[in-house]
PyMOL CGO cylinders between C-alpha atoms (Angstrom):
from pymol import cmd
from pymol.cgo import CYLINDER

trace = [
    CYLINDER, -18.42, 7.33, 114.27, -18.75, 9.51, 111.51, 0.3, 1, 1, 1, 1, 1, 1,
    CYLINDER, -18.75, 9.51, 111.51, -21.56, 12.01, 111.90, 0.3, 1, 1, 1, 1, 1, 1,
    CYLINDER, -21.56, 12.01, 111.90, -21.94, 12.82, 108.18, 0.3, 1, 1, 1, 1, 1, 1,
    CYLINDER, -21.94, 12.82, 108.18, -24.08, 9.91, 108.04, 0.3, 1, 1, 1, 1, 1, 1,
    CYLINDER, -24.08, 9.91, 108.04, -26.74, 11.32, 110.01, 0.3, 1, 1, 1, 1, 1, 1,
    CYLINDER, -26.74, 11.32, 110.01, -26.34, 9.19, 113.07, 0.3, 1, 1, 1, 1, 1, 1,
    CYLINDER, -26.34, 9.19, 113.07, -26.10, 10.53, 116.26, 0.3, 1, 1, 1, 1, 1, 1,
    CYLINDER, -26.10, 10.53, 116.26, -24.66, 7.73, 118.67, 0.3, 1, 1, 1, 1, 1, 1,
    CYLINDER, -24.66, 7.73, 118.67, -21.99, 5.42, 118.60, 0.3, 1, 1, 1, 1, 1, 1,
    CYLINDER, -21.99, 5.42, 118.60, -21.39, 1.83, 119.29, 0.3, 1, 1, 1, 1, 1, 1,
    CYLINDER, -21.39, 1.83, 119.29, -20.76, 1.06, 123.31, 0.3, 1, 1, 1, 1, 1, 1,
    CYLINDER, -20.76, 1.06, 123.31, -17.17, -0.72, 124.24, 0.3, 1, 1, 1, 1, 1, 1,
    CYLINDER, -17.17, -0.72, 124.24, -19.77, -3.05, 126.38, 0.3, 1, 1, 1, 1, 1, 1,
    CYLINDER, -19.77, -3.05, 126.38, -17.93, -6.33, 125.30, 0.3, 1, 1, 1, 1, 1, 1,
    CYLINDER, -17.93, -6.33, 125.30, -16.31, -7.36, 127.81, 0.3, 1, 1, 1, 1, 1, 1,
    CYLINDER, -16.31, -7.36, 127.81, -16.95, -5.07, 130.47, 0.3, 1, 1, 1, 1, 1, 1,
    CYLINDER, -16.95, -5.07, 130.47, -19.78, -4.85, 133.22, 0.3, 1, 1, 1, 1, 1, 1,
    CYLINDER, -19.78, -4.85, 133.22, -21.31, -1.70, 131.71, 0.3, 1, 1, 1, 1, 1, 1,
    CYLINDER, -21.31, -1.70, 131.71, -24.98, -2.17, 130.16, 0.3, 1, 1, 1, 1, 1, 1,
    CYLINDER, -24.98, -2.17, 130.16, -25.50, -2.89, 126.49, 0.3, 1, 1, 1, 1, 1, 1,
    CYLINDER, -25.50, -2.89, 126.49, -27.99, -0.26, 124.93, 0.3, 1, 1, 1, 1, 1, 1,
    CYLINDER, -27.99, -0.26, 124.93, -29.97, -1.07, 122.16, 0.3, 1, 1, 1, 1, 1, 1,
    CYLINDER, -29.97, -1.07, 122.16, -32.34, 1.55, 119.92, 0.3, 1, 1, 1, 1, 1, 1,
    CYLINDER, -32.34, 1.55, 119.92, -35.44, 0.63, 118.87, 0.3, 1, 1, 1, 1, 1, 1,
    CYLINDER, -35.44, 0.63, 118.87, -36.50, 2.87, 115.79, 0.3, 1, 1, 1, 1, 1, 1,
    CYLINDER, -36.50, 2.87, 115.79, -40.39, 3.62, 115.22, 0.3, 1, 1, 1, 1, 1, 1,
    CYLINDER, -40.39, 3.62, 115.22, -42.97, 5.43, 114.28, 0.3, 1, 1, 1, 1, 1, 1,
    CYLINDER, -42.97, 5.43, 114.28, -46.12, 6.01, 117.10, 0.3, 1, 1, 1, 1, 1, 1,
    CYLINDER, -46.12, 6.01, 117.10, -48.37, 2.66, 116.62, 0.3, 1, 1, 1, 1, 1, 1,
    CYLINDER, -48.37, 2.66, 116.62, -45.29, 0.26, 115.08, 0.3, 1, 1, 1, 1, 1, 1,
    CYLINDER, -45.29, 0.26, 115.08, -45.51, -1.80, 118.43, 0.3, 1, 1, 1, 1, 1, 1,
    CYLINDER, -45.51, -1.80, 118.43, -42.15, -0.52, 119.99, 0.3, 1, 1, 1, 1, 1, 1,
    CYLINDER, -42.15, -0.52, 119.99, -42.96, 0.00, 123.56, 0.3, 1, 1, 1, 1, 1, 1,
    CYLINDER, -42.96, 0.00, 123.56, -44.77, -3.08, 123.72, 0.3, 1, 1, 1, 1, 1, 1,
    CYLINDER, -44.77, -3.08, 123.72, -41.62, -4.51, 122.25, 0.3, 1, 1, 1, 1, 1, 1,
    CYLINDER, -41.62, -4.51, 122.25, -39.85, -2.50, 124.97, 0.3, 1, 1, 1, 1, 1, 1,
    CYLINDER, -39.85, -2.50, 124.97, -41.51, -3.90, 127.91, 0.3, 1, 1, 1, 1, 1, 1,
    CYLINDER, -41.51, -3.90, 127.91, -40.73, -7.10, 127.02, 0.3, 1, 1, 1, 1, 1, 1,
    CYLINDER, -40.73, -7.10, 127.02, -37.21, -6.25, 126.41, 0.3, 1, 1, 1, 1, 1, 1,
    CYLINDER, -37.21, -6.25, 126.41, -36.97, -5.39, 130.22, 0.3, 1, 1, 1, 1, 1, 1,
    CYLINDER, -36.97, -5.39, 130.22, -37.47, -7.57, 132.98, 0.3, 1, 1, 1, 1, 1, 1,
    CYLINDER, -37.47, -7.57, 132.98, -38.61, -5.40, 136.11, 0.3, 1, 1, 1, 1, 1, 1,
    CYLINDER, -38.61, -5.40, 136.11, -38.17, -8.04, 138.39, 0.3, 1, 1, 1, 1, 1, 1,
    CYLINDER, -38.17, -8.04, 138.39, -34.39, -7.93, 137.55, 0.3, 1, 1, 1, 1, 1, 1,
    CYLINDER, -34.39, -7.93, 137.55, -31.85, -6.22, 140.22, 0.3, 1, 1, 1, 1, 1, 1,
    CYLINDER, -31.85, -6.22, 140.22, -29.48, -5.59, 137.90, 0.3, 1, 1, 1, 1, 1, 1,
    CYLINDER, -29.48, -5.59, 137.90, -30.09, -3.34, 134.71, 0.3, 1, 1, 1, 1, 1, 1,
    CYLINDER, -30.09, -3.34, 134.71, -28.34, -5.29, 132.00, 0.3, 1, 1, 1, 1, 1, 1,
    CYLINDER, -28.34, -5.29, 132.00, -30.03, -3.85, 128.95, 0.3, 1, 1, 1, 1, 1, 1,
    CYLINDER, -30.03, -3.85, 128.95, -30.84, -0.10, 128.22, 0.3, 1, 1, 1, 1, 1, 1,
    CYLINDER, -30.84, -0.10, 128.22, -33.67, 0.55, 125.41, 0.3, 1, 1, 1, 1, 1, 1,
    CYLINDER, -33.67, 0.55, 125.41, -33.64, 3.61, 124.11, 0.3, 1, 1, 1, 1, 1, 1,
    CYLINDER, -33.64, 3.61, 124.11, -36.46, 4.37, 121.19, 0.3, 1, 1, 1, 1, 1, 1,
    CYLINDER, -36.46, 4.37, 121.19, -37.16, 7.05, 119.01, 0.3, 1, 1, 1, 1, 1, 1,
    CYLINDER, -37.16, 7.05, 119.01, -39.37, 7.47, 115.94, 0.3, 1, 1, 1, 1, 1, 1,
    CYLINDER, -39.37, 7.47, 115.94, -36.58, 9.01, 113.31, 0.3, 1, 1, 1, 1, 1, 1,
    CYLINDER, -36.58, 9.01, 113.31, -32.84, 8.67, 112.38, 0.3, 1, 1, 1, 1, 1, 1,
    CYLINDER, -32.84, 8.67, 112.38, -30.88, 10.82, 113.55, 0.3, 1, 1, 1, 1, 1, 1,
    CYLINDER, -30.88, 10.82, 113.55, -31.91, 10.76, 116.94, 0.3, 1, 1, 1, 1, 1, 1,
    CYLINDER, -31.91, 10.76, 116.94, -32.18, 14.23, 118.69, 0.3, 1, 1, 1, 1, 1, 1,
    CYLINDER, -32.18, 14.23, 118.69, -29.79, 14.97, 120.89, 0.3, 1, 1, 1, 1, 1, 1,
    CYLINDER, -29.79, 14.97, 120.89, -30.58, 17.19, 123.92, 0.3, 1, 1, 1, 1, 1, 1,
    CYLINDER, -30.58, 17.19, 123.92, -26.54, 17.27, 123.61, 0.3, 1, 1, 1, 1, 1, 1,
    CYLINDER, -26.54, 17.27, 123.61, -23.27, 16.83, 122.16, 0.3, 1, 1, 1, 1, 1, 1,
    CYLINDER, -23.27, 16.83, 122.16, -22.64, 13.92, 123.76, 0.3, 1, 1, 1, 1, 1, 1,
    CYLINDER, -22.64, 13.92, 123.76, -23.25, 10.80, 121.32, 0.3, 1, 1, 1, 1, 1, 1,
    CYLINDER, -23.25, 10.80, 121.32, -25.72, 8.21, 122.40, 0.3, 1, 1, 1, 1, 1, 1,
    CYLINDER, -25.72, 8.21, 122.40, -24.10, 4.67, 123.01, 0.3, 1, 1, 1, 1, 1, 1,
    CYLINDER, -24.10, 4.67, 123.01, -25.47, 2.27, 121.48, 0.3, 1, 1, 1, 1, 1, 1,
    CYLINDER, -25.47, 2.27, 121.48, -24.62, -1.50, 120.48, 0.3, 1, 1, 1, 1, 1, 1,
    CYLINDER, -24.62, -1.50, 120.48, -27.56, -2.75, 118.22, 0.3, 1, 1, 1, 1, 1, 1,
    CYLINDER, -27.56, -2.75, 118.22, -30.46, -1.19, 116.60, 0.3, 1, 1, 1, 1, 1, 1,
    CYLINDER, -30.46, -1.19, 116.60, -33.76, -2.59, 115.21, 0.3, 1, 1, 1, 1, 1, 1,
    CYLINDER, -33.76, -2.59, 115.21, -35.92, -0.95, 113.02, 0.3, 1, 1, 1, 1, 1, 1,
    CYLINDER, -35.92, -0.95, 113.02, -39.44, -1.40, 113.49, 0.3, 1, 1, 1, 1, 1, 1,
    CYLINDER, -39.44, -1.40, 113.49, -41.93, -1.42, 109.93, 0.3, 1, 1, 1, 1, 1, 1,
    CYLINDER, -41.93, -1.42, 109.93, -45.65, -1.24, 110.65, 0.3, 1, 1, 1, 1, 1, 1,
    CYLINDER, -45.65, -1.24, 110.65, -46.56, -3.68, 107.64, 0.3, 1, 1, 1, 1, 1, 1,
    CYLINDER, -46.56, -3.68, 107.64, -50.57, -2.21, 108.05, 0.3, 1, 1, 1, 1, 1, 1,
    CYLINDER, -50.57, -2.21, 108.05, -48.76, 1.30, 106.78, 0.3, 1, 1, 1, 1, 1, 1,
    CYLINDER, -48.76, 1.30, 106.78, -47.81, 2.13, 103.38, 0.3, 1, 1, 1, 1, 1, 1,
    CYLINDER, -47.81, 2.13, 103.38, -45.57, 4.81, 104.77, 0.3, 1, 1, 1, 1, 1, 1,
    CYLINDER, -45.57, 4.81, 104.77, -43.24, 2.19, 106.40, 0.3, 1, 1, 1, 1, 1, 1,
    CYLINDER, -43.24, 2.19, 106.40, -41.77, 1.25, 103.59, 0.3, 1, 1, 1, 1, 1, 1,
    CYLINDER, -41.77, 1.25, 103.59, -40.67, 4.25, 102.37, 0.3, 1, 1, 1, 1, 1, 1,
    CYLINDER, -40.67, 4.25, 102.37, -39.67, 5.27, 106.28, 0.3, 1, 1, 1, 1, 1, 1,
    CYLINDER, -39.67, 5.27, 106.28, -37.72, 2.14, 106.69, 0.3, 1, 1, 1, 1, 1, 1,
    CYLINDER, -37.72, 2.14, 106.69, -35.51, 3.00, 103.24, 0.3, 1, 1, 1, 1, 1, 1,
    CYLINDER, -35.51, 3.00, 103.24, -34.90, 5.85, 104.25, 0.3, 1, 1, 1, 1, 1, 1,
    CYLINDER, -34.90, 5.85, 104.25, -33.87, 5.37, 107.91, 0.3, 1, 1, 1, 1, 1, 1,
    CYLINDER, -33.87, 5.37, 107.91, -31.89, 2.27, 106.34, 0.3, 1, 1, 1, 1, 1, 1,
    CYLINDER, -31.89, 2.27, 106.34, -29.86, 4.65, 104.62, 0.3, 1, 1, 1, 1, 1, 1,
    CYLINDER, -29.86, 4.65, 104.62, -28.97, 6.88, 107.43, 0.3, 1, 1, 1, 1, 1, 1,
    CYLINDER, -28.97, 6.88, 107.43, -27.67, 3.96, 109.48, 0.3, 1, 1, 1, 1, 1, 1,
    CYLINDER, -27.67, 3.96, 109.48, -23.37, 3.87, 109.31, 0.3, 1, 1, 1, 1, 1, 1,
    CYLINDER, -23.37, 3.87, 109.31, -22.14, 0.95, 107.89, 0.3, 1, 1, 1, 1, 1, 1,
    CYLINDER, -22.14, 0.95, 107.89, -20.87, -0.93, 110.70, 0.3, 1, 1, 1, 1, 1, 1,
    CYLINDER, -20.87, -0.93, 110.70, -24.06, -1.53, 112.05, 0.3, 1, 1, 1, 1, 1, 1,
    CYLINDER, -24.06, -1.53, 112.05, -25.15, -3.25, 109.05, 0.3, 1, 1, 1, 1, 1, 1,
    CYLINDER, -25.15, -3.25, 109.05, -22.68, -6.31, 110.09, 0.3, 1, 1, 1, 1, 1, 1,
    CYLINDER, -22.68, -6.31, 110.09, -24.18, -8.06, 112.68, 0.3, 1, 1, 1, 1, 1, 1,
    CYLINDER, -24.18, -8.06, 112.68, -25.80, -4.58, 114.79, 0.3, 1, 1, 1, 1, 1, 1,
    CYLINDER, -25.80, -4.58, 114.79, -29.12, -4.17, 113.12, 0.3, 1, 1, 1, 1, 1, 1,
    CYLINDER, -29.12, -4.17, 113.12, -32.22, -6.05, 112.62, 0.3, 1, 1, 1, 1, 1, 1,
    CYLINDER, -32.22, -6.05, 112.62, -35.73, -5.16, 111.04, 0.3, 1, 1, 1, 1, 1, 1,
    CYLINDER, -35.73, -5.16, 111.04, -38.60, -6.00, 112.97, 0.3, 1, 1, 1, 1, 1, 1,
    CYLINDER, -38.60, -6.00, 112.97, -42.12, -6.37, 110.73, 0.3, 1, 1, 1, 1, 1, 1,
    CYLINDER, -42.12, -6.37, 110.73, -44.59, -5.75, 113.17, 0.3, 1, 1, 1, 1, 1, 1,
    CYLINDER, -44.59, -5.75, 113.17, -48.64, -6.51, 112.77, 0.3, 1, 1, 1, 1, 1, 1,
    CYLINDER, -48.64, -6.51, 112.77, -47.55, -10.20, 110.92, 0.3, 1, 1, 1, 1, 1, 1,
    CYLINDER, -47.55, -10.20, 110.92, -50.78, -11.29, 111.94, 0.3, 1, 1, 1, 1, 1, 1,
    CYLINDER, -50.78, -11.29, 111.94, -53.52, -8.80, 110.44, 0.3, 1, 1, 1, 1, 1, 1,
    CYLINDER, -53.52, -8.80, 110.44, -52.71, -9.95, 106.90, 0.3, 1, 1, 1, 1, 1, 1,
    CYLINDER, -52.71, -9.95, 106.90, -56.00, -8.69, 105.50, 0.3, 1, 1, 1, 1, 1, 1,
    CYLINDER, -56.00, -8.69, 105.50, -54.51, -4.99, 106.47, 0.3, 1, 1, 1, 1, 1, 1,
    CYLINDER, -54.51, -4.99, 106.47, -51.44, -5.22, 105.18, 0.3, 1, 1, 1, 1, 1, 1,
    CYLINDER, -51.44, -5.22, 105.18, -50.15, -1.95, 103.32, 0.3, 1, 1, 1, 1, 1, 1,
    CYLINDER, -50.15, -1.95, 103.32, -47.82, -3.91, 100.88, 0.3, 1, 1, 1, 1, 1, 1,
    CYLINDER, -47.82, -3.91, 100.88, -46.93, -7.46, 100.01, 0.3, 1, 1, 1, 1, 1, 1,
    CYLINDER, -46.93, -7.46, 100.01, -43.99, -8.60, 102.41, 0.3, 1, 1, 1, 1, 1, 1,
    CYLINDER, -43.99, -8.60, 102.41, -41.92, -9.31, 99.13, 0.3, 1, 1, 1, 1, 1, 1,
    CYLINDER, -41.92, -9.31, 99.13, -41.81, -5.64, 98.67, 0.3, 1, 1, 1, 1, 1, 1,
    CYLINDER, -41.81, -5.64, 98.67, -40.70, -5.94, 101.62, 0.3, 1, 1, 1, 1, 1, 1,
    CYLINDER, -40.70, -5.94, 101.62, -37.61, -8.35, 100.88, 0.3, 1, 1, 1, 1, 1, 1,
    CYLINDER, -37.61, -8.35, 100.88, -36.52, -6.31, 97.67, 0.3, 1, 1, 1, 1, 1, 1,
    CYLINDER, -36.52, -6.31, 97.67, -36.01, -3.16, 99.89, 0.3, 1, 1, 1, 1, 1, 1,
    CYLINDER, -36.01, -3.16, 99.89, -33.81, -4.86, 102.17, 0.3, 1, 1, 1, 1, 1, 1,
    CYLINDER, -33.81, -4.86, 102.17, -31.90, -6.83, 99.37, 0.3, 1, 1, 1, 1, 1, 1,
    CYLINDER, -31.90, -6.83, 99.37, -30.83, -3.60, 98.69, 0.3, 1, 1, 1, 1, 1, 1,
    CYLINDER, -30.83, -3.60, 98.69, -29.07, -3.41, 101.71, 0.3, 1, 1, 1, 1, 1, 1,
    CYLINDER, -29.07, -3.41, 101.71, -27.83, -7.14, 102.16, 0.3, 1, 1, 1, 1, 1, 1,
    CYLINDER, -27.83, -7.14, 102.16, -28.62, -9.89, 104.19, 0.3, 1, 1, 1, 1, 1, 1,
    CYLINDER, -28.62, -9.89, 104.19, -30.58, -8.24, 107.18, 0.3, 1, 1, 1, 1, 1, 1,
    CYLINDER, -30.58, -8.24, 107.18, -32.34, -10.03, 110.00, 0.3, 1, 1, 1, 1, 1, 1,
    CYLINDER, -32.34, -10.03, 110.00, -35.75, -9.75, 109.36, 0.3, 1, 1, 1, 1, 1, 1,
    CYLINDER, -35.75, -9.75, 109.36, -38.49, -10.74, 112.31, 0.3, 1, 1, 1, 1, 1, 1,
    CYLINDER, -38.49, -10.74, 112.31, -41.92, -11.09, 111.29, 0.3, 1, 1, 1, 1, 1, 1,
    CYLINDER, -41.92, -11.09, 111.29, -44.45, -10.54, 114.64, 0.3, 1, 1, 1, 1, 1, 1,
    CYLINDER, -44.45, -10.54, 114.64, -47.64, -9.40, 116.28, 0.3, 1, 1, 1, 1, 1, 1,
    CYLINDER, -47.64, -9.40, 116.28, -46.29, -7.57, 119.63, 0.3, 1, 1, 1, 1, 1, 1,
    CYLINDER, -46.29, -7.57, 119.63, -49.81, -7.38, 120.90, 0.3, 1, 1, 1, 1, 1, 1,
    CYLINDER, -49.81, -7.38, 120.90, -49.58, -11.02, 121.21, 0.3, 1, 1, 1, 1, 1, 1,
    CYLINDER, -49.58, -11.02, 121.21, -47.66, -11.37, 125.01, 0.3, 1, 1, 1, 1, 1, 1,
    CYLINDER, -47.66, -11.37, 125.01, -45.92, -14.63, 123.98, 0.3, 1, 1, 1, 1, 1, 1,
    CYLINDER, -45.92, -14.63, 123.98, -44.45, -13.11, 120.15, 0.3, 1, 1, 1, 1, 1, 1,
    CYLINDER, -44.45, -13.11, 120.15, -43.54, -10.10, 121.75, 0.3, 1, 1, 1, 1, 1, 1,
    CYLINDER, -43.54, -10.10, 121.75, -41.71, -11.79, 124.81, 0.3, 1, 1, 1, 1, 1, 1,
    CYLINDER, -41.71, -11.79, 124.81, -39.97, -14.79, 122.30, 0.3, 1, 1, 1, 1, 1, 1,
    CYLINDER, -39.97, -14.79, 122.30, -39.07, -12.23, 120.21, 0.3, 1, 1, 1, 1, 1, 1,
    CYLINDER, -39.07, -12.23, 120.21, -37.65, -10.14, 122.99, 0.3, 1, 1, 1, 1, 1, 1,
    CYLINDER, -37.65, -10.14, 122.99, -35.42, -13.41, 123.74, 0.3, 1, 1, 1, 1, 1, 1,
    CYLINDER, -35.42, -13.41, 123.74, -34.59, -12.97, 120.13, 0.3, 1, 1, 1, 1, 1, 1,
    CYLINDER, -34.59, -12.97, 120.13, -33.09, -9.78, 120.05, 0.3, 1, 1, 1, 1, 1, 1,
    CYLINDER, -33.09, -9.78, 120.05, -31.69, -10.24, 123.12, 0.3, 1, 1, 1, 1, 1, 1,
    CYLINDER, -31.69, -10.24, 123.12, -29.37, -12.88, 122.02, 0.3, 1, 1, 1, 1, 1, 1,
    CYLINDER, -29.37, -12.88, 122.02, -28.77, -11.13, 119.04, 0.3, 1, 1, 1, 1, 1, 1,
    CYLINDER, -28.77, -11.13, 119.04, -27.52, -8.50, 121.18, 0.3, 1, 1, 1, 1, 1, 1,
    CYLINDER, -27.52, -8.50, 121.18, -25.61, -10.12, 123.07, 0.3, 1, 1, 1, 1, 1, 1,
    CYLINDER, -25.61, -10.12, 123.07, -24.04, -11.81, 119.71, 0.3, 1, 1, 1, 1, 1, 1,
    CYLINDER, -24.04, -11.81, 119.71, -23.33, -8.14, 118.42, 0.3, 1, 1, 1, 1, 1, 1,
    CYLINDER, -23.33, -8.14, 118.42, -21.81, -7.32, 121.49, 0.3, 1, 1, 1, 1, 1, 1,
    CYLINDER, -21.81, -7.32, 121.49, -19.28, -9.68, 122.38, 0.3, 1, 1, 1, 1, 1, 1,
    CYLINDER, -19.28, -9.68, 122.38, -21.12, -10.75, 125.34, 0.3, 1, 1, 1, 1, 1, 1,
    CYLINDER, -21.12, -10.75, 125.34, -21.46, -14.37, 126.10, 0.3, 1, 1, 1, 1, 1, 1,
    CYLINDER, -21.46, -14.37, 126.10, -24.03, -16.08, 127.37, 0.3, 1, 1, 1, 1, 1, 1,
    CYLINDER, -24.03, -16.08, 127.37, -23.40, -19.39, 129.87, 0.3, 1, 1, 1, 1, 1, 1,
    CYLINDER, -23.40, -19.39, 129.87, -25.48, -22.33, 128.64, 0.3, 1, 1, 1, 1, 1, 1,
    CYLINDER, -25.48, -22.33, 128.64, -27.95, -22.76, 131.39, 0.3, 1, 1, 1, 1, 1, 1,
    CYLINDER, -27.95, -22.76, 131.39, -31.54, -25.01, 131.60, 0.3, 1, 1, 1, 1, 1, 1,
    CYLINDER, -31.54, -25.01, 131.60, -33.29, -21.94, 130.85, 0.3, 1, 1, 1, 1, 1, 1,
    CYLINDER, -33.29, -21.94, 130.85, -31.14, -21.35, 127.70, 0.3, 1, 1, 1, 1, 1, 1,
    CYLINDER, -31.14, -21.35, 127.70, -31.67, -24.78, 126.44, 0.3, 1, 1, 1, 1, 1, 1,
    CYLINDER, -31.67, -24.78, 126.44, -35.58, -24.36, 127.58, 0.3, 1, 1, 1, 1, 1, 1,
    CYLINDER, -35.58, -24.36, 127.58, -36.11, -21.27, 125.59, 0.3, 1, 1, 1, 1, 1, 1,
    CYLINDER, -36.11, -21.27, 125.59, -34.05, -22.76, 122.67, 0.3, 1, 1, 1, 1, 1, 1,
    CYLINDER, -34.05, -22.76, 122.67, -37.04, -25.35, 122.66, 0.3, 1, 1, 1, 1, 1, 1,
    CYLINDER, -37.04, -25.35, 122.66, -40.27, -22.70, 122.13, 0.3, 1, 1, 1, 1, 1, 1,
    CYLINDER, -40.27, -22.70, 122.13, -41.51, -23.02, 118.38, 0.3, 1, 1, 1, 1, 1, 1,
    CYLINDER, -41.51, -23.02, 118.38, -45.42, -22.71, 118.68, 0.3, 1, 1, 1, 1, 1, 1,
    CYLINDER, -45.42, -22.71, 118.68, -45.02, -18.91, 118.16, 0.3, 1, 1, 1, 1, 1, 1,
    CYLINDER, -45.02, -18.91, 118.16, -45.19, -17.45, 114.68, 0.3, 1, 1, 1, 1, 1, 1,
    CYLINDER, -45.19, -17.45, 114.68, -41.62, -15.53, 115.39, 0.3, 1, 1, 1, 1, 1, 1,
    CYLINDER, -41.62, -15.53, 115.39, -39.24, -16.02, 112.50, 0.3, 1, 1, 1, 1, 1, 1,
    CYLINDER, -39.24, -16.02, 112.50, -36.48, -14.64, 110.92, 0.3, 1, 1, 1, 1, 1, 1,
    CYLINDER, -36.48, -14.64, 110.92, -37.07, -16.89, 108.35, 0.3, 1, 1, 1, 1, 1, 1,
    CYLINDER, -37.07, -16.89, 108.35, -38.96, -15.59, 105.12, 0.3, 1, 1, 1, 1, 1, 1,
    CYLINDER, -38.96, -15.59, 105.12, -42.65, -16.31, 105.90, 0.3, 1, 1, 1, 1, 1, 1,
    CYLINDER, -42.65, -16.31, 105.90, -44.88, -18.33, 103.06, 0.3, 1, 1, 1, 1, 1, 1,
    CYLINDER, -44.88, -18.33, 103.06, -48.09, -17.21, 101.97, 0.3, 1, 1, 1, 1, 1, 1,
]
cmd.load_cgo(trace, "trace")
């Protein structure tokens, strides 16, 4: 991983092996991440699958040299602050290329207080065009049940990124079946 571009972790060799994937949530204070976070991680699991790291800024800082693993990253935009926008394009550009196929997602958080919005979500769409066809999620994480389907969300995603299957199981298929949140990747009408 090339550390001209500002990055200061690399991608994990998780496929295919029992270590943990890692992903990075990327935030600023109030974009929703740890309540994103806590959904990501299920306490009541024995084994520790999944490894969220967040931080507000690219690069992260490094207490050292060694590079911080990590096999997906999702960048959080606060659409009720008109900073975010111009945060997001520039943390977009600081991510290495290979994340941008199939390793990075943008989560719009605060979907639902459209009164508040900062900027229209079609400025928005022409910042990322800029960048290529990027998974976009639109959701409230103060809401339990967006923030958890949207955890099951990027979780898959993950696990996509990473090489790492997962066996088709009743649960699978239930979750599959959950539509009467307002989680999409799809571009939202108004």
């Amino acid at each position: 991983m090339s550390q001209e571009a500002g990055f200061g972790f690399n991608p994990s060799e998780a496929a295919g092996s029992n270590l943990p994937l890692h992903l990075l949530l990327v935030g600023k204070q109030g974009s929703g991440k740890r309540a994103l976070a806590q959904h990501l991680i299920d306490p009541r699991s024995p084994k520790h699958d999944l490894v969220v790291h967040t931080c507000s800024d690219l690069p992260t800082p490094l207490p050292t040299n060694q590079p911080l693993h990590v096999d997906f990253v999702v960048l959080l935009v606060n659409l009720t602050d008109l900073a975010a926008l111009g945060d997001l394009k520039r943390q977009l550009l600081l991510v290495p290329p290979e994340y941008f196929l199939g390793r990075l997602s943008i989560l719009a958080t605060f979907f639902d207080r459209k009164s508040q919005h900062a900027f229209e979500l079609v400025d928005l769409e022409v910042t990322l065009d800029e960048f290529g066809e990027l998974p976009i999620f639109y959701v409230n994480t103060q809401d339990a049940l967006e923030a958890r389907h949207c955890a099951q969300l990027l979780q898959r995603a993950l696990q996509r990124a990473s090489g790492v299957a997962t066996p088709l199981t009743p649960s699978v298929f239930n979750t599959l079946d959950v539509n009467e949140v307002t989680v999409t990747s799809a571009r939202p009408t108004m």
